[in-house]
C-alpha positions in Angstrom: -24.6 2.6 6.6 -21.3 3.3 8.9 -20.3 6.9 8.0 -16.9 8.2 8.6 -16.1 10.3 12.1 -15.7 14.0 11.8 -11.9 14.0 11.3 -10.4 10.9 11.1 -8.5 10.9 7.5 -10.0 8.0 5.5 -7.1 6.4 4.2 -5.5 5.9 7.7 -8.5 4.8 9.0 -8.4 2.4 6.0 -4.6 1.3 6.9 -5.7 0.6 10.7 -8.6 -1.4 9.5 -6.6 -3.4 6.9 -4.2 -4.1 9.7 -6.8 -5.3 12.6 -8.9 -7.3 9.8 -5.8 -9.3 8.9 -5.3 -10.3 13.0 -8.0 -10.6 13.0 -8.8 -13.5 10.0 -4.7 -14.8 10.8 -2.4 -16.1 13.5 1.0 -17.1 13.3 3.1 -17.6 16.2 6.1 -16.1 13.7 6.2 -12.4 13.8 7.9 -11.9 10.3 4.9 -13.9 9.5 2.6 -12.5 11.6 3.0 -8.6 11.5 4.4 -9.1 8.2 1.1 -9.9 6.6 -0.7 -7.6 8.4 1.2 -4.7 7.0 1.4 -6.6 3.5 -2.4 -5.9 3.8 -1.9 -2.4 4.4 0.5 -1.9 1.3 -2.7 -4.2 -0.7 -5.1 -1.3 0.5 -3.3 1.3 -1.1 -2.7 -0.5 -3.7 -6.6 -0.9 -4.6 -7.3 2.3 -3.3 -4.5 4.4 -6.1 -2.5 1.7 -7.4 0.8 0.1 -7.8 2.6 3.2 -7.7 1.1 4.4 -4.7 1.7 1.2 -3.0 5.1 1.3 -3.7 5.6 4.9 -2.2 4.1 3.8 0.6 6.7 0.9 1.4 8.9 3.0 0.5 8.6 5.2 3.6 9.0 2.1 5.3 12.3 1.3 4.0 14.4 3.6 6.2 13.0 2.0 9.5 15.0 -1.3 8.5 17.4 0.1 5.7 19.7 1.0 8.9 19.6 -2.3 10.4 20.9 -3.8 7.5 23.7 -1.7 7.1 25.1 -2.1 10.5 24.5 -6.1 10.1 26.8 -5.6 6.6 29.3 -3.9 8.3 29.4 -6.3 11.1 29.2 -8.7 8.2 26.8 -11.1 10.1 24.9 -13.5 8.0 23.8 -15.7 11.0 20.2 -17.4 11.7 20.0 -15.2 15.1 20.0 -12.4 12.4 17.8 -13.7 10.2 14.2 -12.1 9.6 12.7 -15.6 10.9 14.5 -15.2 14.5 14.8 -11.2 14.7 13.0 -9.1 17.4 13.8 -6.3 15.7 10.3 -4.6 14.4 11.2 -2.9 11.8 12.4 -5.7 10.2 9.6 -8.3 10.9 7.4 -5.5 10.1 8.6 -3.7 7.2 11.2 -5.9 6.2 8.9 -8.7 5.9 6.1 -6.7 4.3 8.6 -6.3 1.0 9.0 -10.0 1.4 5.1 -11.1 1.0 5.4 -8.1 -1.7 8.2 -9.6 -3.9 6.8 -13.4 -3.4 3.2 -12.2 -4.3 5.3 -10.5 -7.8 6.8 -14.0 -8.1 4.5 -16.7 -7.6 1.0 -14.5 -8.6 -1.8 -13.2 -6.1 -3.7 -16.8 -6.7 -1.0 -19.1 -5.5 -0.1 -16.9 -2.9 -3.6 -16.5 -1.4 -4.0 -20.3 -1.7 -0.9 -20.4 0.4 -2.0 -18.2 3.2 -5.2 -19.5 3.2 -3.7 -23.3 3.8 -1.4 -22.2 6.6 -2.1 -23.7 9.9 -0.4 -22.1 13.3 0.0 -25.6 14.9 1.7 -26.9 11.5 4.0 -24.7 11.4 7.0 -26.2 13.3 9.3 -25.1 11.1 11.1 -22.3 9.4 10.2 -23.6 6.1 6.7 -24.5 6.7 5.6 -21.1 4.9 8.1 -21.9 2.1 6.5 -25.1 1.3 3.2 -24.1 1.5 4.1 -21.9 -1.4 6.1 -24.3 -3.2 2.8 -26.5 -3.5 1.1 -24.3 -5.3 3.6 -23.1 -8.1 5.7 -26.2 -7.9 8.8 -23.7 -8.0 12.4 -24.0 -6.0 12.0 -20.8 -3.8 14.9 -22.0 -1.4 17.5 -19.8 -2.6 14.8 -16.5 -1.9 14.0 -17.5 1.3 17.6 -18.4 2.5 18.2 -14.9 1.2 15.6 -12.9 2.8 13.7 -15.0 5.5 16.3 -17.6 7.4 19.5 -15.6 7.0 20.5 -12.2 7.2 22.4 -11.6 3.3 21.4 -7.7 3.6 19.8 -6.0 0.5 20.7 -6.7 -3.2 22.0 -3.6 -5.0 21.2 -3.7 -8.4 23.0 -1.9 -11.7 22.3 -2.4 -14.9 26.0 -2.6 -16.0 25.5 -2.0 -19.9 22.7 -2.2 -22.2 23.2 -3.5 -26.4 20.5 -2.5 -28.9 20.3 -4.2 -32.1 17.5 -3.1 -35.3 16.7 -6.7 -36.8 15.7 -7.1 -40.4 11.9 -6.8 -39.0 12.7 -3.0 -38.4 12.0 -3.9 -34.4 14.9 -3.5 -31.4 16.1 -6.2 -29.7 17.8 -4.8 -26.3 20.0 -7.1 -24.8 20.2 -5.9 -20.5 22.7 -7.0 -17.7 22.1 -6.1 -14.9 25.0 -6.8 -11.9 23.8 -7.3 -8.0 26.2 -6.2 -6.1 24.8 -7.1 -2.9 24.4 -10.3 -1.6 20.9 -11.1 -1.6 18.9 -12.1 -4.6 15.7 -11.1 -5.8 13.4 -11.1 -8.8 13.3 -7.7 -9.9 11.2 -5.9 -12.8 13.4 -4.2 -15.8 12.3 -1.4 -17.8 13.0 0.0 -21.1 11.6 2.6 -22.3 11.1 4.6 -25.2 9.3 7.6 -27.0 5.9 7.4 -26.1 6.2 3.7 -24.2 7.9 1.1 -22.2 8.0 -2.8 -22.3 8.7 -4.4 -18.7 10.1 -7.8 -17.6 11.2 -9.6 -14.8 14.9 -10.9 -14.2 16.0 -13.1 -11.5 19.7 -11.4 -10.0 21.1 -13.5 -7.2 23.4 -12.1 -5.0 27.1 -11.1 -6.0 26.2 -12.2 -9.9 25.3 -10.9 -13.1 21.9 -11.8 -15.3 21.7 -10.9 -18.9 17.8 -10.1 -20.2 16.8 -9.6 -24.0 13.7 -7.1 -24.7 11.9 -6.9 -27.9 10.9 -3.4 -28.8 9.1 -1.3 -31.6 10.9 1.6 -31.4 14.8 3.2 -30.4 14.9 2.8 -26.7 16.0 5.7 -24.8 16.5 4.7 -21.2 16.6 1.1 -18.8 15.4 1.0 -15.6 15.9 -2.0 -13.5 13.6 -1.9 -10.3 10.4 0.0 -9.9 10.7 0.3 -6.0 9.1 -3.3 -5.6 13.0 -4.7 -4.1 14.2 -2.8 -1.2 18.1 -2.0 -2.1 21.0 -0.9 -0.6 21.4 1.6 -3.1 19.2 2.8 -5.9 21.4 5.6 -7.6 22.5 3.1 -10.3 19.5 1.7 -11.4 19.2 4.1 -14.3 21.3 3.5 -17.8 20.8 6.3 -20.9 21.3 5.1 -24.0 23.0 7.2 -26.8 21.7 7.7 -30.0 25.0 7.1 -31.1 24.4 3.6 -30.0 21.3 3.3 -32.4 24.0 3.2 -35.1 26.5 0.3 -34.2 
């Protein structure tokens, strides 16, 4: 049995082994693709090692090294295919960009399609920018154009979510029924989990917000709810200061 060297901290020799492994088992001659998975993997290792949470706050350190990019590419408002994650050069964003991406399609599609996906892909096929987009689409026979446009083969910057007002109602089966928007106000959409929680609970769904638009969301809970949260840290954002919405018990009583 291999032991440990004296030393070396587990967990990052874990990361650099998820990493090589990945080359290792993958080519792609795309390095949003390429790189991208490989530190995908990495976030997957943490994730089995201490969970979602922990995988999240591990991307999350991540998310500065590109989070600057894409302000200057805002403020330059450039939404061109020489700026898009499929053409960049720029690591941190086929590196840690792209790892969110594998992240948020694996939260959209399900770990079985995706792996099915991968495990189709075929360097020499891939003579496209869309190759990897169909690949997926054959498996959950879903329209993922409008993600991909977003995030892989144009540069729309980060979404920036809000949940712009939140209505609970008490039906006659003494149960809530919370009725969610949430606004984007960037311009790249993205699937995104909503929270609302409660004393002692919380129920979770996922709402697709495209960008510069609106999406309204109903939850069905058991008791008042307290609080919504829309994003868990799984969609990198421009801005995650409004992602948080109290609600009053004076609103219990409308």
């Amino acid at each position: 049995m291999l032991t440990p060297l004296k030393g070396v901290d587990p967990r990052l020799a874990g990361l650099a082994a998820a990493h090589q492994l990945t080359h290792a088992a993958f080519l792609s001659p795309r390095p949003w693709i390429n790189e991208g998975l490989a530190h995908f993997a990495q976030a997957l290792y943490v994730e089995q090692q201490s969970g979602r949470q922990a995988a999240l706050d591990y991307m999350g350190l991540h998310r500065a090294a590109f989070a600057a990019a894409e302000k200057r590419a805002a403020l330059a408002k450039e939404d061109h295919a020489s700026q898009s994650l499929a053409n960049t050069s720029d690591e941190a964003l086929y590196r840690s960009k792209a790892m969110y991406v594998w992240w948020m399609l694996r939260d959209m599609v399900g770990e079985r399609a995706l792996k099915k996906a991968i495990a189709s892909y075929r360097p020499e096929q891939d003579k496209e920018p869309s190759y990897v987009q169909k690949l997926i689409q054959a498996q959950t026979q879903e329209n993922l154009e409008w993600f991909f446009d977003d995030w892989v083969y144009r540069d729309r910057g980060l979404p920036d979510f809000k949940v712009e007002s939140a209505f609970p109602r008490k039906t006659m089966t003494d149960v809530y029924l919370v009725t969610v928007t949430v606004e984007n106000l960037g311009r790249a959409g993205a699937e995104v989990p909503v929270t609302v929680k409660y004393a002692g609970g919380e129920v979770r769904k996922r709402l697709e917000v495209r960008g510069n638009s609106k999406a309204v969301i109903r939850v069905e809970i058991t008791q008042p709810p307290e609080e919504i949260v829309v994003n868990d840290g799984s969609v990198p954002e421009s801005d995650t200061t409004n992602n948080t919405f109290k609600i009053e018990a004076s609103d219990l009583t409308k």
